[in-house]
C-alpha positions in Angstrom: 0.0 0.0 0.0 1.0 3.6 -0.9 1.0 6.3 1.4 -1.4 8.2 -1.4 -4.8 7.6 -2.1 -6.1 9.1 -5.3 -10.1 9.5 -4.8 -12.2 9.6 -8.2 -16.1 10.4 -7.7 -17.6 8.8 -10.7 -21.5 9.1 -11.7 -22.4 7.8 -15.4 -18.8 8.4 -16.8 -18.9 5.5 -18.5 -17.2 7.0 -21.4 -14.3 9.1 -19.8 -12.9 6.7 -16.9 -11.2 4.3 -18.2 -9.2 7.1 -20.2 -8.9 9.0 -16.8 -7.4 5.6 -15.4 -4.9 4.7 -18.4 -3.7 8.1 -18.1 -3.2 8.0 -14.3 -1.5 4.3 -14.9 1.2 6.3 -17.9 2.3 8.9 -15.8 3.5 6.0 -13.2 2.1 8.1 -9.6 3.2 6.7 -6.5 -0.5 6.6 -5.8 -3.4 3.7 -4.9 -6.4 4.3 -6.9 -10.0 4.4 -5.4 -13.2 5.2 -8.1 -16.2 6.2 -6.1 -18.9 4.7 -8.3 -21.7 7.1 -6.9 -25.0 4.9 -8.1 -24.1 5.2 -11.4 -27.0 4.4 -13.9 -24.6 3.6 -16.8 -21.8 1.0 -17.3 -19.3 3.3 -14.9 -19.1 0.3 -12.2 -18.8 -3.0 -15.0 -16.2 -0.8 -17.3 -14.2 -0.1 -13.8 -14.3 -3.5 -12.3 -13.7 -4.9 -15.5 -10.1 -3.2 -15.9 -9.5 -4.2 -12.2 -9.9 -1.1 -10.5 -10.3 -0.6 -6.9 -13.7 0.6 -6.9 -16.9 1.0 -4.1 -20.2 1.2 -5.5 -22.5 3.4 -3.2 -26.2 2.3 -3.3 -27.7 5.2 -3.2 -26.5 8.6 -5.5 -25.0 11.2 -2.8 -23.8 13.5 -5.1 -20.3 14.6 -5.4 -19.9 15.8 -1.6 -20.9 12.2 -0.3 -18.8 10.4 -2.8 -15.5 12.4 -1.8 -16.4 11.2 2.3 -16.6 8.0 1.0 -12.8 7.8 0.0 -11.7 10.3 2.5 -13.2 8.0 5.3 -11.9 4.6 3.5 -8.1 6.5 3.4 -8.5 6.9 7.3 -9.3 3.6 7.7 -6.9 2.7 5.7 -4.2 5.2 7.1 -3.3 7.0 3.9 -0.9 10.1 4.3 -2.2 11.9 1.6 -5.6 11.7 -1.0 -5.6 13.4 -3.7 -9.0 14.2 -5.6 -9.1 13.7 -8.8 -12.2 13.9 -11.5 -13.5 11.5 -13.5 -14.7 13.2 -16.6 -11.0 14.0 -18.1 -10.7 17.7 -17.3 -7.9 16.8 -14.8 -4.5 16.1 -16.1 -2.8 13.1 -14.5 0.8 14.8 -15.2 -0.4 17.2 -12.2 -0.8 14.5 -9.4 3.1 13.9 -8.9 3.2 17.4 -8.7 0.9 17.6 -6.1 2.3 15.5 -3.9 5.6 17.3 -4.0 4.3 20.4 -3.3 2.3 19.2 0.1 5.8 17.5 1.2 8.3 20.2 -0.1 5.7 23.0 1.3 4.4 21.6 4.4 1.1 22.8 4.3 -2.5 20.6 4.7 -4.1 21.5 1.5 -2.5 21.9 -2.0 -5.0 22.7 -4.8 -4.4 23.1 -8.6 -5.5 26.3 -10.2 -6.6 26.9 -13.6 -5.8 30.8 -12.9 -1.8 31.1 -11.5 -0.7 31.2 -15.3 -2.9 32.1 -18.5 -3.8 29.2 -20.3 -6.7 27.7 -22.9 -8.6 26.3 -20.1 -12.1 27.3 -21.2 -14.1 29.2 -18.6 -18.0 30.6 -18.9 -18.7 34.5 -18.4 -20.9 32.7 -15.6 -18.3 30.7 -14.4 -16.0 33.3 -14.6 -18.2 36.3 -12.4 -19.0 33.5 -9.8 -15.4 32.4 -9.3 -14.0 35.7 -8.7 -17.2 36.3 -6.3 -16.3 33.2 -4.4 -12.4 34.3 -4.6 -13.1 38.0 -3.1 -15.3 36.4 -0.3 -12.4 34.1 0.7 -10.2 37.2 0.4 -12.4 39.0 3.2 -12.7 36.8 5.2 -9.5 35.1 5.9 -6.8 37.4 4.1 -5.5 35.0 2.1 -5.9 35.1 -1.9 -7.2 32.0 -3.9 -7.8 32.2 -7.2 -9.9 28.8 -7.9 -11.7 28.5 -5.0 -14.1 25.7 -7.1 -10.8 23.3 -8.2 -11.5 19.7 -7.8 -7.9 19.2 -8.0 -6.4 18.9 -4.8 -4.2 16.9 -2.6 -5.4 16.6 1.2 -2.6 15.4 4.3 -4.4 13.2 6.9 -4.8 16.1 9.3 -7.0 17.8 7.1 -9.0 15.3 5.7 -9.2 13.3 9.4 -11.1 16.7 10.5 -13.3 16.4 7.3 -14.2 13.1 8.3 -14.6 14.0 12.7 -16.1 17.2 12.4 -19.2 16.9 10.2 -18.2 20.1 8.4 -18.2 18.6 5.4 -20.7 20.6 3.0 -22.7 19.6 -0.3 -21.0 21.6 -2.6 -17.1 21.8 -1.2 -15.4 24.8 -2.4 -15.0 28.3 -0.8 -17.2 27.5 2.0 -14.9 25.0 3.2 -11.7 26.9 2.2 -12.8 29.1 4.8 -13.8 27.0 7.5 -10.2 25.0 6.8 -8.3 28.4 6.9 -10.1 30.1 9.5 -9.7 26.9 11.6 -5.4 27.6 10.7 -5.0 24.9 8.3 -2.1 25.6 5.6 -3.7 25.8 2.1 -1.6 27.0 -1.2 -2.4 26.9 -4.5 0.1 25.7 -7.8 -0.6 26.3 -11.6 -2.1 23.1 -13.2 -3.1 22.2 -16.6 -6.4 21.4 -16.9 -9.0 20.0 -20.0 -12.3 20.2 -21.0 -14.8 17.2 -19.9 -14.3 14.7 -22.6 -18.1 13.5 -23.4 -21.0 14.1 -20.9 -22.7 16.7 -18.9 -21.1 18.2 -15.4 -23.2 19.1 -12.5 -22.5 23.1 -13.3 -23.4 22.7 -17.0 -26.8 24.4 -16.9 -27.9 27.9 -15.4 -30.7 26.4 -12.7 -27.6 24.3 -11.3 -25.5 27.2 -11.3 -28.2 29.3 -9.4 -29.1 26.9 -6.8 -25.4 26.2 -6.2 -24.2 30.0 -5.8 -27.3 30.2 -3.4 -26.2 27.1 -1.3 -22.7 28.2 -1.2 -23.2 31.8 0.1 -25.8 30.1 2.6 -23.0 27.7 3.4 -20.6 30.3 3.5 -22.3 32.2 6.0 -22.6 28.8 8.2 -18.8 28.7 7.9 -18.3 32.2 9.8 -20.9 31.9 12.1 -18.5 28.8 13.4 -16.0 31.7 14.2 -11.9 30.7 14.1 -11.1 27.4 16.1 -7.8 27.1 17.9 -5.6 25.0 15.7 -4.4 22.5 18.4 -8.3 22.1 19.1 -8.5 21.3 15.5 -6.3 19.1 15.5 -7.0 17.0 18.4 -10.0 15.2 16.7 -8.6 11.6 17.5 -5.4 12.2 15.8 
């Protein structure tokens, strides 16, 4: 067993993960591979087990958020070091993953994420995409001080502090982006951010690819937000006393 868990939430990406997994195989990660096949009405789990992934198959669809848990609570159990999270539908580059990991050891922080915004590149990003991510980015920005600039990256490599509290606190939201960025830096985890390469989906529809899902998600995540600051800052070595 690796000290690295790479997580991969799958729902009906029958026709992107095996490609996701080849390329994870041909850039030769140190990593162990988990799919989280989130009651996928497709082929996802039979393609999957078929290649001989490690996969669980969750009996009930609980959306991104509760696929993520999953993994994160199987690497505790497991006593991964790291996870990294990783999507399913392509957009992620496996070339960033070994990068990942040596930024979160060379760095020493809790929380590495890729961003798509570091350095100009032809990642394609929607005007509405666009406005709500540099909303999301200016709300972290007040309140904690500190400047991310893809605060909705899926791309991200976790150490066990971090995602232990995830699993022990309950302060794991539906939609995980600036809302828990705050909680995680307000509560003094170390997050940073490195400049990643990343793709457009490969076939298939994401969860942000229509404007009621956009609405109802930048409504839940101000909500959520606001839930985040109502917490107030938690003393680190609280934090991270959670059964560690």
């Amino acid at each position: 067993m690796k000290k690295v868990l790479l997580v991969i939430p799958a729902y009906n990406e029958q026709k992107n993960i095996i490609h996701v997994l080849e390329g994870i195989k041909r850039c030769d990660a140190e990593v162990d591979i988990l799919v989280i096949n989130d009651c996928s009405k497709d082929a996802t789990k039979e393609v999957v087990e078929q290649k001989g992934y490690n996969i669980i198959s969750l009996c009930a669809n609980l959306g991104y958020s509760g696929a993520i848990q999953t993994g994160l609570k199987y690497a505790l159990l497991r006593n991964y070091q790291y996870v990294v999270q990783f999507d399913g539908d392509g957009q992620h580059d496996p070339r960033e993953i070994n990068r990942l990991i040596e930024a979160i050891e060379n760095e020493k922080c809790d929380i590495v994420i890729g961003s798509r915004f570091i350095v100009k590149n032809q990642y394609k990003h929607g005007l509405f995409r666009i406005l709500g991510t540099n909303m999301f980015s200016h709300i972290i920005k007040v309140f904690t001080k500190k400047e991310i600039t893809d605060p909705t990256s899926g791309l991200q490599i976790i150490n066990r502090d971090a995602f232990k509290y995830y699993v022990d606190s309950g302060n794991y939201p539906e939609y995980p982006d600036a809302n828990i960025l705050i909680l995680m830096i307000r509560a003094g985890f170390n997050i940073k951010e490195i400049p990643v390469i990343m793709h457009d989906r490969l076939s298939g529809v994401g969860m942000h690819d229509s404007p009621i899902k956009n609405i109802k998600y930048v409504i839940a995540m101000l909500y959520s937000i606001f839930l985040c600051v109502l917490k107030g800052k938690r003393n680190l070595k609280e934090v991270k006393g959670i059964g560690i």
